[in-house]
C-alpha positions as CSV (number, residue, x, y, z in Angstrom):
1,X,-70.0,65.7,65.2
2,X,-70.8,62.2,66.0
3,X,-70.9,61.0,69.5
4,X,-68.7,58.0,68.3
5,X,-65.2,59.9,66.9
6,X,-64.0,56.5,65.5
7,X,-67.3,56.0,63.2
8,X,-65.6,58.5,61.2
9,X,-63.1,56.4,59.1
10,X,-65.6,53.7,58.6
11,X,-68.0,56.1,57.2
12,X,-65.6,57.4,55.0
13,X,-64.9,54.1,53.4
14,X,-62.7,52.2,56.1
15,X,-63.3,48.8,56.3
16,X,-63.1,48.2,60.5
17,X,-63.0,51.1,63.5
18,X,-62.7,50.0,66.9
19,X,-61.4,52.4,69.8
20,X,-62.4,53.8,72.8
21,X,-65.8,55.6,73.6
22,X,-64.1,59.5,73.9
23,X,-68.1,60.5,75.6
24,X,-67.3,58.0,78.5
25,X,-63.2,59.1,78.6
26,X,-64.3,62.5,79.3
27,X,-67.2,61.9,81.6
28,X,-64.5,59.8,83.5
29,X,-62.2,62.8,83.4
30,X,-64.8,65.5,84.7
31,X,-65.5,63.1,87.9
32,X,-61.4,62.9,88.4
33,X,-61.2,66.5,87.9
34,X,-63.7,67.0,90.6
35,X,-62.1,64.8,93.1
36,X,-59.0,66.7,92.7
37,X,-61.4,69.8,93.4
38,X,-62.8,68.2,96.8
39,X,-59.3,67.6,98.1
40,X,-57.7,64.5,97.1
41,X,-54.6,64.2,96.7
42,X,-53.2,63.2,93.6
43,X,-50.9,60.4,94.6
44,X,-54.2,59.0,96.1
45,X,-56.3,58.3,93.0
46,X,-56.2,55.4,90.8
47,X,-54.8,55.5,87.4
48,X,-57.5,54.5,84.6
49,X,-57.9,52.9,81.5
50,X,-60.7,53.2,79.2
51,X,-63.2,50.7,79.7
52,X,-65.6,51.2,77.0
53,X,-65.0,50.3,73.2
54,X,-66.2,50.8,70.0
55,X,-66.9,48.7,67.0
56,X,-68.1,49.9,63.8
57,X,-68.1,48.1,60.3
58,X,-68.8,49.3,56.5
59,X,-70.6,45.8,55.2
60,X,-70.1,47.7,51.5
61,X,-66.2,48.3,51.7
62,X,-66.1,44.5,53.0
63,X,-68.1,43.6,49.7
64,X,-65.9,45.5,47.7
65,X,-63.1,43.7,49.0
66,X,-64.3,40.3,48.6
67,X,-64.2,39.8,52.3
68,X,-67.2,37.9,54.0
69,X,-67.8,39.6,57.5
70,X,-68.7,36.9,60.0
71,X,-72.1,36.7,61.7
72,X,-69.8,36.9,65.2
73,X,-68.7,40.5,64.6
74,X,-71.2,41.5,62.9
75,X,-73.3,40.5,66.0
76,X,-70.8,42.4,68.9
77,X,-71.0,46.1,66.4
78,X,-72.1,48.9,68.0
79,X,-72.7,49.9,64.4
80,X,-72.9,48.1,60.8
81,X,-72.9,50.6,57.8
82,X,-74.3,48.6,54.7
């Protein structure tokens, strides 16, 4: 499977995925779980957010829609399916 789970739905004909990066979430998570491990305390650790994103777009399903994607988005994509 695809590094990028959200790519899924755009490959599959969706028009627009955008979502967190699940690689980094979980990287992120092994380094918490191994604080944990070392001795700190819970109550001690910072809560986190995701802080990487994902945007992928299906130019075709756009086309097929009548929908003009603008240069803008099309620029910030991680990935453009045409």
């Amino acid at each position: 499977m695809s590094k990028r789970r959200n790519r899924f739905y755009v490959t599959s004909g969706g028009l627009i995925s955008y979502g967190i990066d699940n690689i980094d979430l979980w990287q992120r998570a092994g380094a918490y779980v191994d604080r944990i491990l070392k001795g700190e305390k819970l109550a001690d650790l910072p809560v986190q957010a995701p802080n990487k994103y994902e945007l992928a777009i299906n130019l075709k399903t756009a086309k097929a829609l009548g929908l003009t994607v603008p240069q803008s988005l099309l620029a910030r994509a991680d990935e453009v399916i045409e």
